[in-house]
C-alpha positions as CSV (number, residue, x, y, z in Angstrom):
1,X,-121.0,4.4,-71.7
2,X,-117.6,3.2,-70.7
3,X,-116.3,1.2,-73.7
4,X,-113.7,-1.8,-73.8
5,X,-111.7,0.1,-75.6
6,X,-111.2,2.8,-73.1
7,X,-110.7,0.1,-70.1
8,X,-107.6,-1.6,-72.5
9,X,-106.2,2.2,-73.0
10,X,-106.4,2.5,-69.2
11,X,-104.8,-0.8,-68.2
12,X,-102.2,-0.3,-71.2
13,X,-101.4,3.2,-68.5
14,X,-101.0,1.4,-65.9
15,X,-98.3,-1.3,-67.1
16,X,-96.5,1.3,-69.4
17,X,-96.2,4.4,-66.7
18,X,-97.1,6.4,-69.5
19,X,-99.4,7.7,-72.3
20,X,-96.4,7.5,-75.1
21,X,-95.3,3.8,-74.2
22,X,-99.3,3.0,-73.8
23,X,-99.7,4.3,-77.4
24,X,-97.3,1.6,-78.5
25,X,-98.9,-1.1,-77.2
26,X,-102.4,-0.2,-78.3
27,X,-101.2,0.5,-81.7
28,X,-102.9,4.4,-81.2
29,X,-100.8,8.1,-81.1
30,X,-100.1,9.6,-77.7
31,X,-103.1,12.4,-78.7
32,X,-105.6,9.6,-79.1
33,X,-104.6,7.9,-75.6
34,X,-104.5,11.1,-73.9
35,X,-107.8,12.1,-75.1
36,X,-109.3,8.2,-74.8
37,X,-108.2,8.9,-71.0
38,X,-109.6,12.1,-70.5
39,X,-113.2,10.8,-71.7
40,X,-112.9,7.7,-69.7
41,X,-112.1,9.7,-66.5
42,X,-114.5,12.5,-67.2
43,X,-117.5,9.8,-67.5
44,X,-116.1,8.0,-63.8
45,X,-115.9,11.8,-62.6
46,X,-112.6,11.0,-60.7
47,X,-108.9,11.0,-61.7
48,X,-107.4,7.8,-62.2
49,X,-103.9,8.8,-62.1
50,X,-101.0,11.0,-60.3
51,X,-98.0,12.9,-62.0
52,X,-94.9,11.8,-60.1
53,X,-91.9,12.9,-62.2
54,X,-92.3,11.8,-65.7
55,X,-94.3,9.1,-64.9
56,X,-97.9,8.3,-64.5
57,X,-98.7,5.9,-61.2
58,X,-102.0,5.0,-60.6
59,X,-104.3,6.8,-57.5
60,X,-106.6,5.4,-55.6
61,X,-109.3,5.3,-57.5
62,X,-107.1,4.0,-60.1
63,X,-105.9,1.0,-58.3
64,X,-109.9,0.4,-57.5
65,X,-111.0,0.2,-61.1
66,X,-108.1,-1.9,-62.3
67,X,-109.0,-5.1,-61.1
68,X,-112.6,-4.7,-62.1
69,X,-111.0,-3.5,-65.9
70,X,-109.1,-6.7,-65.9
71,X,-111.7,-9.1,-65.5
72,X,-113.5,-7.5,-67.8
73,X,-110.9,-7.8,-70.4
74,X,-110.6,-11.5,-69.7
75,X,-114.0,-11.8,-70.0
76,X,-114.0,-10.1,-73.5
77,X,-111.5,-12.2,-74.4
78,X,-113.4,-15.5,-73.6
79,X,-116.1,-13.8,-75.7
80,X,-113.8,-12.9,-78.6
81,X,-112.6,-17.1,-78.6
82,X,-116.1,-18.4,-77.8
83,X,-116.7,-19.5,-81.6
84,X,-112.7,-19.4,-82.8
85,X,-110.7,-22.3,-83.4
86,X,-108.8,-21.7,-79.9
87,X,-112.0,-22.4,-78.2
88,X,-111.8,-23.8,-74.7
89,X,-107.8,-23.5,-74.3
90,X,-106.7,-22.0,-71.3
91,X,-103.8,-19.9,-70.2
92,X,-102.2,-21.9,-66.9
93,X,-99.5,-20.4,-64.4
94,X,-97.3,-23.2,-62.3
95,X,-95.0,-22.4,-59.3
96,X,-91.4,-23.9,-60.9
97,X,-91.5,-27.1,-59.5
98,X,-94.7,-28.0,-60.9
99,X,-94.2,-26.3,-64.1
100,X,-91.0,-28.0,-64.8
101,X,-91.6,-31.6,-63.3
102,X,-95.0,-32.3,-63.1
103,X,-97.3,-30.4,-65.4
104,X,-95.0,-31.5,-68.9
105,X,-96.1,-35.5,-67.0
106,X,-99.7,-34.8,-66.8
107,X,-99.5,-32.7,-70.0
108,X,-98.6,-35.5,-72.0
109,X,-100.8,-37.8,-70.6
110,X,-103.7,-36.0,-72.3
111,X,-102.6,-36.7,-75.8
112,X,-102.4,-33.6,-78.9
113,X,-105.6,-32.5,-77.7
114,X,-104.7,-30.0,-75.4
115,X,-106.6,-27.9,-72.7
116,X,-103.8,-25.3,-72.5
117,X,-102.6,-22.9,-75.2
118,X,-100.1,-21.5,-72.8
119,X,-98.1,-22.1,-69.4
120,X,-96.6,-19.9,-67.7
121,X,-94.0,-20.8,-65.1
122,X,-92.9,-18.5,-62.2
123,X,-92.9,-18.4,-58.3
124,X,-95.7,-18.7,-56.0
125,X,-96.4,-14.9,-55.2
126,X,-96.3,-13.9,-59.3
127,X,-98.7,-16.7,-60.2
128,X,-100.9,-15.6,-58.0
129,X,-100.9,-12.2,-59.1
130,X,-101.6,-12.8,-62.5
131,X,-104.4,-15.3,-61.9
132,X,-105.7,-12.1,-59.5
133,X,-105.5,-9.8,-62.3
134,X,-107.1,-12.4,-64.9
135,X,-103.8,-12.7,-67.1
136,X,-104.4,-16.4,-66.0
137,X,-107.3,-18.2,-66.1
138,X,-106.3,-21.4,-63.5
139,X,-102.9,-21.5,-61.3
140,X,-100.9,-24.3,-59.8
141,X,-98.9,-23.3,-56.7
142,X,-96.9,-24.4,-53.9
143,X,-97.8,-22.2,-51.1
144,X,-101.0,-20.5,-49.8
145,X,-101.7,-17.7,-51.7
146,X,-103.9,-15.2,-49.6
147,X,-106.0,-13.5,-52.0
148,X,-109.9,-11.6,-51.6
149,X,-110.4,-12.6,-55.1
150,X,-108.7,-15.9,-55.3
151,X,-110.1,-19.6,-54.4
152,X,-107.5,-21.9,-53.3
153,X,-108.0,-25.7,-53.3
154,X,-105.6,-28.6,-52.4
155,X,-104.5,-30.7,-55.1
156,X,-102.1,-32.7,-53.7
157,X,-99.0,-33.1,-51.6
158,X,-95.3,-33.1,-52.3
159,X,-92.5,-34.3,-50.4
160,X,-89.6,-32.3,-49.4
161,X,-86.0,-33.4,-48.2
162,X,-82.8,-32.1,-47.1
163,X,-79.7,-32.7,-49.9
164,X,-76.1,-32.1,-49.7
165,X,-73.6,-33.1,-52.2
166,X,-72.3,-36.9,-51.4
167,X,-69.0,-35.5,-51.9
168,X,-69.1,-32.5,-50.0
169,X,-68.8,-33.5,-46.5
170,X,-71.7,-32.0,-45.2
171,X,-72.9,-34.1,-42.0
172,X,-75.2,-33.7,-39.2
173,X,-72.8,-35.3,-37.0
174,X,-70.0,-32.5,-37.7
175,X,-72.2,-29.6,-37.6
176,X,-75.7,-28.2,-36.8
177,X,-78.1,-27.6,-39.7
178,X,-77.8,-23.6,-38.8
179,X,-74.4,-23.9,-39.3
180,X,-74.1,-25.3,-42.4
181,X,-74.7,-23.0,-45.8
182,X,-78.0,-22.9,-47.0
183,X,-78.7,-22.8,-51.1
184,X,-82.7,-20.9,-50.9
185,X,-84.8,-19.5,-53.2
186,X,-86.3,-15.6,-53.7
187,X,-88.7,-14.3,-51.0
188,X,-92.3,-15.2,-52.3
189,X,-91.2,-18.5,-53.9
190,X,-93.6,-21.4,-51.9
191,X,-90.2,-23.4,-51.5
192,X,-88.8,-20.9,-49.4
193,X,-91.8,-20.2,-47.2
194,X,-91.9,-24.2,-46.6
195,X,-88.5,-24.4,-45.8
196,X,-88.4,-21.2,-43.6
197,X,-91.8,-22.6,-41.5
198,X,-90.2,-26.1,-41.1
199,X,-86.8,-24.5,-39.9
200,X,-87.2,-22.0,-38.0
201,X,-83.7,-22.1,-36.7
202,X,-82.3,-20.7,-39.7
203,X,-81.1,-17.8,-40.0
204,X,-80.2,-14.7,-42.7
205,X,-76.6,-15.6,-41.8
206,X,-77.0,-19.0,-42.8
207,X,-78.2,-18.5,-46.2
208,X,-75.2,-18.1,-48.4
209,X,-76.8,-18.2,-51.7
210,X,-80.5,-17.8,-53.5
211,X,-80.8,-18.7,-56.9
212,X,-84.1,-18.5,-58.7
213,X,-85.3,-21.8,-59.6
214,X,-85.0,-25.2,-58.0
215,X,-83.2,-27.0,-61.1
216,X,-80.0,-24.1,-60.6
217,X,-80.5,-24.6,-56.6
218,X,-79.8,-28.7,-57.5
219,X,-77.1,-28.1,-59.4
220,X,-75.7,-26.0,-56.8
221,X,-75.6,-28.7,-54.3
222,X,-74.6,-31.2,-56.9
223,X,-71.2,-28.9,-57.2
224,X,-70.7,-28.5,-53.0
225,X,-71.9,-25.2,-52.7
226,X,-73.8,-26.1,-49.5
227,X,-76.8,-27.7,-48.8
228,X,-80.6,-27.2,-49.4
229,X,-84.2,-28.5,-48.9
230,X,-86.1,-29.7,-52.1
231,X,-88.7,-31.4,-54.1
232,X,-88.1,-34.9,-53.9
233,X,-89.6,-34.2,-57.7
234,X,-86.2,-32.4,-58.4
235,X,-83.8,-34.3,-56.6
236,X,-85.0,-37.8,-56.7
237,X,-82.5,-39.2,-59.6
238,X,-79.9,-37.7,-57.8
239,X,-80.4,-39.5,-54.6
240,X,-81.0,-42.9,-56.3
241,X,-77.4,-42.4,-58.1
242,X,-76.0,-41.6,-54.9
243,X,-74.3,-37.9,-56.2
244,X,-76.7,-36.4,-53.6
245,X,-77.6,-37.6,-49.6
246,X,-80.2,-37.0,-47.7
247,X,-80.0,-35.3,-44.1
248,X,-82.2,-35.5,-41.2
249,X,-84.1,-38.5,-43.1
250,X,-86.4,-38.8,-40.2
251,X,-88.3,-35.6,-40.7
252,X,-90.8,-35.9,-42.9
253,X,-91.8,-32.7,-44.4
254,X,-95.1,-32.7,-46.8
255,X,-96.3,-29.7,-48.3
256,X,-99.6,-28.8,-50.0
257,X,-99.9,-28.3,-53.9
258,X,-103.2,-26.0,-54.2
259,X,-104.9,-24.8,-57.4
260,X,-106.0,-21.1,-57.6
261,X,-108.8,-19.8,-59.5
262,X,-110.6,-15.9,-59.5
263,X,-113.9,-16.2,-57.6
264,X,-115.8,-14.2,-60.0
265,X,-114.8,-16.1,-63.6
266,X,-117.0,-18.9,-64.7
267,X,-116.0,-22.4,-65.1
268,X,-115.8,-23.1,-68.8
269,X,-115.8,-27.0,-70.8
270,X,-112.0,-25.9,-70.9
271,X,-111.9,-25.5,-67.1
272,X,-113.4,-28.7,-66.2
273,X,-111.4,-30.6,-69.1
274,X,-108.2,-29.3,-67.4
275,X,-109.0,-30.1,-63.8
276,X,-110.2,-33.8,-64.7
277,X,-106.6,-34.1,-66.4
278,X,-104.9,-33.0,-63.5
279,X,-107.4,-34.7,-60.7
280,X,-106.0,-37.6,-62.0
281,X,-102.8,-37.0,-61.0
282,X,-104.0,-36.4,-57.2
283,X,-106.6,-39.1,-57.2
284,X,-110.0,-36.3,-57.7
């Protein structure tokens, strides 16, 4: 019988790229990885990796039995805390502009009593990933993450506008929005995909700068680097005190917050605690 055990050794494989790095994290020698491996892939009858170079990349077979191994890992794990004092805590990923604006509000509004032990804040495409995989157990996103094994539902809507520096000069008047230097973030981020489907017109050439977060993207603006399309989350304070304006102020430009969960994990009393805190937010 295929044992826990062998499934971590596996999965430690795959992230490390090798059986000497995997025998760190596992707390094991090489000899007893290498052999745990062997056994594991002489009861599947198939190889589960390829040699290339020094390094040990997973085959296809591989890359079919890691998800599987992953959920059942998390599963384990929700086993191992069933009884412990950690009992019903989650581990929650949040696209940055939730994670640094509005999950600390909603947070706080449900007291010491917490139903997370752990956030994790990144872009859209990484969250996702991880919630795939089962290194999350809920994630809270800004763009539609297309996933077999995901379940995305809308939570809400956020508004985006166009900022420039007040003191920069930047006006619709003097020149077309292509024109002008855009401030983005990375490719996968849902920021970027909202701004890139609402303006189409842009191009590579008019991106002059990506940063990896929407707080160094603000401050960007805030020092006249060019201009930029964000939360009204991030940038609100900023317009009120007049250091940032707004352009095109007649678009109005909404984008859907979703919340992803893996199709195959059960809803727990921690789940439903944590989406009652956070349906509050959006009205649920």
């Amino acid at each position: 019988m295929i044992s826990l055990r062998q499934l971590e050794i596996f999965l430690a494989i795959a992230a490390k790229g090798s059986t000497t790095q995997a025998a760190a994290q596992v707390a094991l020698s090489q000899s007893a990885i290498s052999n745990a491996l062997a056994e594991l892939e002489q009861r599947l009858g198939v190889r589960l990796f390829d040699r290339v170079g020094k390094r040990l990349v997973l085959n296809e077979a591989g890359r079919r039995l890691q998800p599987r191994a992953q959920l059942l890992m998390a599963q384990a794990c929700e086993l191992d805390e069933l009884f412990s004092s950690t009992q019903g805590r989650l581990a929650v990923g949040a696209s940055t502009t939730i994670g640094n604006y509005m999950l600390p509000q909603l947070l706080g509004r449900g007291g010491v009593d917490q139903p997370c032990r752990r956030v994790e804040v990144a872009n859209t495409e990484v969250i996702a990933g991880r919630v795939a995989r089962c290194e999350l157990d809920i994630g809270l996103v800004e763009g539609q993450a297309r996933h077999p094994d995901l379940e995305l539902t809308h939570w809400q809507d956020d508004e985006m506008v166009v900022v420039a520096s007040a003191a920069g000069g930047w006006t619709e008047a003097a020149v077309t929005l292509e024109q002008m230097p855009w401030i983005m973030r990375e490719k996968g981020s849902g920021t970027r995909s909202v701004v890139e489907g609402e303006f189409p017109e842009l191009t590579a050439s008019s991106v002059r700068l990506e940063l990896g977060s929407s707080e160094a993207i603000h401050h960007a603006v805030l020092a006249g680097l060019g201009v930029s399309c964000l939360s009204l989350q991030v940038v609100g304070r900023s317009l009120q005190s007049g250091e940032l304006v707004r352009l095109v102020p007649q678009r109005s430009i909404r984008r859907p917050l979703y919340i992803l969960r893996h199709r195959q994990r059960p809803d727990t009393a921690a789940t439903a605690a944590f989406m009652q805190l956070i349906g509050r937010q959006a009205g649920l």
